[in-house]
N, CA, C and O atoms as a GROMACS GRO file, in nm:
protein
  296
    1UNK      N    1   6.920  13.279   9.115
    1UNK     CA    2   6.947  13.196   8.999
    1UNK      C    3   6.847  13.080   9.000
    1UNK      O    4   6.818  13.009   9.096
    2UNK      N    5   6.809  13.076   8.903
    2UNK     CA    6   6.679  12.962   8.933
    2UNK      C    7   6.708  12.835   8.820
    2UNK      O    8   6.803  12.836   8.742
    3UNK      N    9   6.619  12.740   8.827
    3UNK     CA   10   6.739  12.589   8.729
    3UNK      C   11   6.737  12.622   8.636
    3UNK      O   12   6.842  12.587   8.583
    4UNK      N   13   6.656  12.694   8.546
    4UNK     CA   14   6.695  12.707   8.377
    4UNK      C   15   6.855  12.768   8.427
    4UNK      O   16   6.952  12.693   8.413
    5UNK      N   17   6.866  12.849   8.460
    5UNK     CA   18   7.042  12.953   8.471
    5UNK      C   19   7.148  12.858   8.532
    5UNK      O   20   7.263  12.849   8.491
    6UNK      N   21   7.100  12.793   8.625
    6UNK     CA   22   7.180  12.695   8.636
    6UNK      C   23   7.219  12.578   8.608
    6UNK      O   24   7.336  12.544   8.627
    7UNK      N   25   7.143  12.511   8.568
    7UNK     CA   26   7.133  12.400   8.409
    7UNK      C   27   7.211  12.470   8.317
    7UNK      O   28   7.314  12.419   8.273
    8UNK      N   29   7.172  12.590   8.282
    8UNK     CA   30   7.271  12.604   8.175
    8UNK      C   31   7.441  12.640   8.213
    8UNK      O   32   7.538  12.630   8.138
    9UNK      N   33   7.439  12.681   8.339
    9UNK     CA   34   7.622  12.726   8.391
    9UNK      C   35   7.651  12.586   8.412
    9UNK      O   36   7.771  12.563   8.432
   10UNK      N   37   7.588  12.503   8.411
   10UNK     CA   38   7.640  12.333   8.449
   10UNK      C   39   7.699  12.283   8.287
   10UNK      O   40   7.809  12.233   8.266
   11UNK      N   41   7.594  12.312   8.186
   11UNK     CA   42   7.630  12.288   8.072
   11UNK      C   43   7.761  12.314   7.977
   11UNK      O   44   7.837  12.250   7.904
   12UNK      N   45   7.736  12.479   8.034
   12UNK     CA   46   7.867  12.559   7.958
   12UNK      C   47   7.936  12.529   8.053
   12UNK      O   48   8.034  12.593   8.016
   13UNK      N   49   7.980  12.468   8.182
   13UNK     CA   50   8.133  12.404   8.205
   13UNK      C   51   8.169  12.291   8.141
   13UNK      O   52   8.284  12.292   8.098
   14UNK      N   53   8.110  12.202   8.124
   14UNK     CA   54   8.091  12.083   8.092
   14UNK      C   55   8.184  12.058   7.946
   14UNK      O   56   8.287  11.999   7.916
   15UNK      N   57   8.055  12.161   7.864
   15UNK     CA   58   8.153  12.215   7.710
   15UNK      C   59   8.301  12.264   7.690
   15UNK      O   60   8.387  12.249   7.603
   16UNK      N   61   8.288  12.336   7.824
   16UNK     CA   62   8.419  12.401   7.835
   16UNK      C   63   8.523  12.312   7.824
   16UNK      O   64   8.611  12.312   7.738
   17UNK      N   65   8.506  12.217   7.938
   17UNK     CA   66   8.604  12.111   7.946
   17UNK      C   67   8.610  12.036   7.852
   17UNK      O   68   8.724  11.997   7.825
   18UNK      N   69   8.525  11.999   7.786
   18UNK     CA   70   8.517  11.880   7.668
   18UNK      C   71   8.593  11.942   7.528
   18UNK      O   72   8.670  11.891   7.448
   19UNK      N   73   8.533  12.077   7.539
   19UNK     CA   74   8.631  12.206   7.411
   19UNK      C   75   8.806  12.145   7.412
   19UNK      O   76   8.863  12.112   7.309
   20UNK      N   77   8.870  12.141   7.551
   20UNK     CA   78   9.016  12.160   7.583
   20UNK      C   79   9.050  12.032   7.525
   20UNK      O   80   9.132  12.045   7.434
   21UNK      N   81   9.008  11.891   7.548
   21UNK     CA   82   9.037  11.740   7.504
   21UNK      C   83   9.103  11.816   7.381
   21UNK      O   84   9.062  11.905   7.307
   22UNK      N   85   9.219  11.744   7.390
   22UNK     CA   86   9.321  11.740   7.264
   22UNK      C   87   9.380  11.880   7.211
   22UNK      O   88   9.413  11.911   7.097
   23UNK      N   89   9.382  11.928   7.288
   23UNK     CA   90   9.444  12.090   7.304
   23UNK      C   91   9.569  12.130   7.380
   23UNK      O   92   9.649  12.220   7.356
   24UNK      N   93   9.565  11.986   7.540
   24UNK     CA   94   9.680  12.014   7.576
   24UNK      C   95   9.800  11.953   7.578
   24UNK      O   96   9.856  11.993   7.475
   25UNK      N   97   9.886  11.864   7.645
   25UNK     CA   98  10.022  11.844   7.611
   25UNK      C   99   9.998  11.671   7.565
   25UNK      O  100  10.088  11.613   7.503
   26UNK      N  101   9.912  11.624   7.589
   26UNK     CA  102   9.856  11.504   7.554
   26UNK      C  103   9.781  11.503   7.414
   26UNK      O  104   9.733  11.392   7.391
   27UNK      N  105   9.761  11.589   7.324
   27UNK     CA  106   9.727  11.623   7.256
   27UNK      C  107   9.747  11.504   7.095
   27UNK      O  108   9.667  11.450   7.019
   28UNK      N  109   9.854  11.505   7.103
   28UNK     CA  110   9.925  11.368   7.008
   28UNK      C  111   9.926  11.248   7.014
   28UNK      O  112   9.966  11.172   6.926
   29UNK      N  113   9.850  11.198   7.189
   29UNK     CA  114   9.870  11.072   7.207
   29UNK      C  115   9.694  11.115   7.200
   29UNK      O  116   9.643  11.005   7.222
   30UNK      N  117   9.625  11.174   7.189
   30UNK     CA  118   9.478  11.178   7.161
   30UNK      C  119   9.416  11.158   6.984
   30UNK      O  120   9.305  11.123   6.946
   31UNK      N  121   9.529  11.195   6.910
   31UNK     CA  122   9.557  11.210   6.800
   31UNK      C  123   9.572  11.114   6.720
   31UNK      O  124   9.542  11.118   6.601
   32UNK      N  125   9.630  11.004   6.789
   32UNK     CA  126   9.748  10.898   6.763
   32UNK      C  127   9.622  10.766   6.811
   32UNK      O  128   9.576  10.682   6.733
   33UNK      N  129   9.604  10.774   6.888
   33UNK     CA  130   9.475  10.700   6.963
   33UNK      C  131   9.399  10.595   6.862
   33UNK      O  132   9.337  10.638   6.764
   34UNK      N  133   9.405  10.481   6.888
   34UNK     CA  134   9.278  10.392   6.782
   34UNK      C  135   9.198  10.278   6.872
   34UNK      O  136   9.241  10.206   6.963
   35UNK      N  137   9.121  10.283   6.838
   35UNK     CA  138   9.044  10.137   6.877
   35UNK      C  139   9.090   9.996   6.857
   35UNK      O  140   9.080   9.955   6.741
   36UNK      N  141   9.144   9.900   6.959
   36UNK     CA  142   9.224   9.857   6.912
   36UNK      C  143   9.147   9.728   6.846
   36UNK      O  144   9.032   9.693   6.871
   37UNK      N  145   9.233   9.673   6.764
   37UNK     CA  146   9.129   9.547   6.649
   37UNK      C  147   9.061   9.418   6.769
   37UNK      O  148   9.038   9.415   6.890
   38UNK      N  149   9.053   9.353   6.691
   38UNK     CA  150   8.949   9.192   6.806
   38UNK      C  151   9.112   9.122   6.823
   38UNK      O  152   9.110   9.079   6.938
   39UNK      N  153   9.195   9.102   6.789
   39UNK     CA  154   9.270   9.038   6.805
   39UNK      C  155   9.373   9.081   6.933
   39UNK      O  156   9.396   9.022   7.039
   40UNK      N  157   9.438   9.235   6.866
   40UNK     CA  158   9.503   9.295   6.958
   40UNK      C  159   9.420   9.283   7.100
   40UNK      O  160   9.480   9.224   7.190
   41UNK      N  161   9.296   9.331   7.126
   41UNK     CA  162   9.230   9.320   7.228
   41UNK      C  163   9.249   9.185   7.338
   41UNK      O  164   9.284   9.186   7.456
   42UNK      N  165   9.205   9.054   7.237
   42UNK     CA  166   9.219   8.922   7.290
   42UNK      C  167   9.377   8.867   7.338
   42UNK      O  168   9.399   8.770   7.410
   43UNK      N  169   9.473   8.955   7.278
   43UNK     CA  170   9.620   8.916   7.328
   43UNK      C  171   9.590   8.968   7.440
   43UNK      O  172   9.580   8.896   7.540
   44UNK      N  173   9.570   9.090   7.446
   44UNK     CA  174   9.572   9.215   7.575
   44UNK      C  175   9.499   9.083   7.669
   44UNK      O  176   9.577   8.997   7.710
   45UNK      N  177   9.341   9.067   7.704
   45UNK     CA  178   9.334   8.979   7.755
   45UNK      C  179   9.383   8.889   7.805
   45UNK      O  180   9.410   8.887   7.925
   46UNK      N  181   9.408   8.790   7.720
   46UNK     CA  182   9.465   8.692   7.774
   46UNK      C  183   9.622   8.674   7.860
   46UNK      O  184   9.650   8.582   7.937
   47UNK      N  185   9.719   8.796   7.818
   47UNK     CA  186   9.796   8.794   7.879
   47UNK      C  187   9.778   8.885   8.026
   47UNK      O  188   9.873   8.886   8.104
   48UNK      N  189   9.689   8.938   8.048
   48UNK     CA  190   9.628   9.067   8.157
   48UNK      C  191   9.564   8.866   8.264
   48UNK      O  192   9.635   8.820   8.354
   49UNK      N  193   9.490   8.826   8.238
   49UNK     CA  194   9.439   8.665   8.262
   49UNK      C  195   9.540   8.588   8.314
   49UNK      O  196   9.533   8.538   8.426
   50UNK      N  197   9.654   8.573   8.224
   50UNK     CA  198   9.754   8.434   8.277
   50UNK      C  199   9.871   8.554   8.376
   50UNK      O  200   9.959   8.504   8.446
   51UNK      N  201   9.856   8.678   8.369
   51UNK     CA  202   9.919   8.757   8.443
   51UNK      C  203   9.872   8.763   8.607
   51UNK      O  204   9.947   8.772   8.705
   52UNK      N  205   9.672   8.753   8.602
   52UNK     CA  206   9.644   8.762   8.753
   52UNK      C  207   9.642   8.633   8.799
   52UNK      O  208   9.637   8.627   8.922
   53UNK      N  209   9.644   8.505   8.729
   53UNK     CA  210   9.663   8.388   8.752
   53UNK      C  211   9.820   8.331   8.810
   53UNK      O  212   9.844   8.264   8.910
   54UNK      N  213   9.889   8.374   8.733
   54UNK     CA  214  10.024   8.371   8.824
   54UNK      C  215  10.039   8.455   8.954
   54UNK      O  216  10.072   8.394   9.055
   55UNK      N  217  10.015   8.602   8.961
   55UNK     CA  218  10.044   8.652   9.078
   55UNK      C  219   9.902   8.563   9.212
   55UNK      O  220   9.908   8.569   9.335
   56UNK      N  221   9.802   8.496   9.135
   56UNK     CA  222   9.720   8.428   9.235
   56UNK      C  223   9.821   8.320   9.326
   56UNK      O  224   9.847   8.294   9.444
   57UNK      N  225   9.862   8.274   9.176
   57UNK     CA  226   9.943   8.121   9.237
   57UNK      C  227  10.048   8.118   9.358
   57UNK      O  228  10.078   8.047   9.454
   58UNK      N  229  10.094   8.272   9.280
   58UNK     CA  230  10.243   8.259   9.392
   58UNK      C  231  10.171   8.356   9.522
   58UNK      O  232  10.239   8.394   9.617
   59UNK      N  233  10.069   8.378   9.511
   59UNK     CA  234  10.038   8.434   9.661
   59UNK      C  235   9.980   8.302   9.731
   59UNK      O  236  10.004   8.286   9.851
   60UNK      N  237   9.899   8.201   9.656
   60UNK     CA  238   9.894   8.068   9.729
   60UNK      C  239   9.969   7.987   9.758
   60UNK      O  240   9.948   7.907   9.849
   61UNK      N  241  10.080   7.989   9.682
   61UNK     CA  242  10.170   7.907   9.742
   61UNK      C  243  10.258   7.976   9.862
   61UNK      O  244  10.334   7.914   9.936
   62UNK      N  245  10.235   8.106   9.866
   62UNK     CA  246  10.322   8.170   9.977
   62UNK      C  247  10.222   8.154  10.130
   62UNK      O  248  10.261   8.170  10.246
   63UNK      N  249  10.091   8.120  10.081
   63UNK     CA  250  10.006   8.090  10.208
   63UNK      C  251  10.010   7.953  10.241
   63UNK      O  252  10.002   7.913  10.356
   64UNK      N  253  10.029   7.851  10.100
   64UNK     CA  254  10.071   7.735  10.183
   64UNK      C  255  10.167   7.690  10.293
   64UNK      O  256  10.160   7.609  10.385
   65UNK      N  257  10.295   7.810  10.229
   65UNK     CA  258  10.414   7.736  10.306
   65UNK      C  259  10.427   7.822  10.417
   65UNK      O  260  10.520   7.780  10.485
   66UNK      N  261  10.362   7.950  10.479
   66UNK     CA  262  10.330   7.975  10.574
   66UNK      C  263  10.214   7.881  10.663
   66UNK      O  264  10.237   7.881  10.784
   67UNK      N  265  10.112   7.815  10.626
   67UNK     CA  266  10.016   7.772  10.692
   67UNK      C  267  10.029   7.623  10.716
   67UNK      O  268   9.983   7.570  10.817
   68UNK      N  269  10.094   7.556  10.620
   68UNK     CA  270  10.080   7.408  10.610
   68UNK      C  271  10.266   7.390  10.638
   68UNK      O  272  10.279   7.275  10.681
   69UNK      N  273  10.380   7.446  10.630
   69UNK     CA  274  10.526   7.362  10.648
   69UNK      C  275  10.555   7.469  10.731
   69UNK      O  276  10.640   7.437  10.814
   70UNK      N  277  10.517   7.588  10.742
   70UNK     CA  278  10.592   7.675  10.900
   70UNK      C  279  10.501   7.643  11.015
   70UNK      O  280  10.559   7.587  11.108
   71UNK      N  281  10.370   7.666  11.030
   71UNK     CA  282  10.279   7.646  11.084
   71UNK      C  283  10.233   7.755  11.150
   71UNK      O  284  10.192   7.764  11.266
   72UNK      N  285  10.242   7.821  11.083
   72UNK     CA  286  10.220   7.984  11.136
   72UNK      C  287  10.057   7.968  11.172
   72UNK      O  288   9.981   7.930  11.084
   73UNK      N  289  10.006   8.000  11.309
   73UNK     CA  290   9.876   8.047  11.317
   73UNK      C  291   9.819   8.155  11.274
   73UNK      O  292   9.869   8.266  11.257
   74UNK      N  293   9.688   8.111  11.253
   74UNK     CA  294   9.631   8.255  11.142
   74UNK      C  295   9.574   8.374  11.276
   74UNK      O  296   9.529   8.484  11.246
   0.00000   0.00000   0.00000
């Protein structure tokens, strides 16, 4: 088999797989699917933001009060 034949068996899997998208049981939520607007996006953001900002906080404050009022050595 030399690369033209195999370039092309690389190709026709490739197609193959890309053919099935929206064929199988997910099919409706592929269907259903949109890009979401500038706004929707910027909620998504910002709440995904004040979401890793809180779980930051309360993991620092759980290292304060291990490091600075128990005195746990590191």
């Amino acid at each position: 088999m030399d690369l033209v034949d195999k370039s092309a068996e690389i190709q026709r899997k490739i197609e193959e797989r890309f053919s099935r998208i929206g064929k199988g049981k997910y099919s409706r939520i592929f269907k259903m699917a949109r890009k979401p607007t500038r706004d929707e996006y910027s909620k998504v953001v910002t709440i995904t933001g004040i979401g890793i900002i809180l779980v930051g906080g309360v993991g620092f404050l759980i290292y304060l009060i291990l490091q600075v009022y128990l005195k746990i050595p590191k």
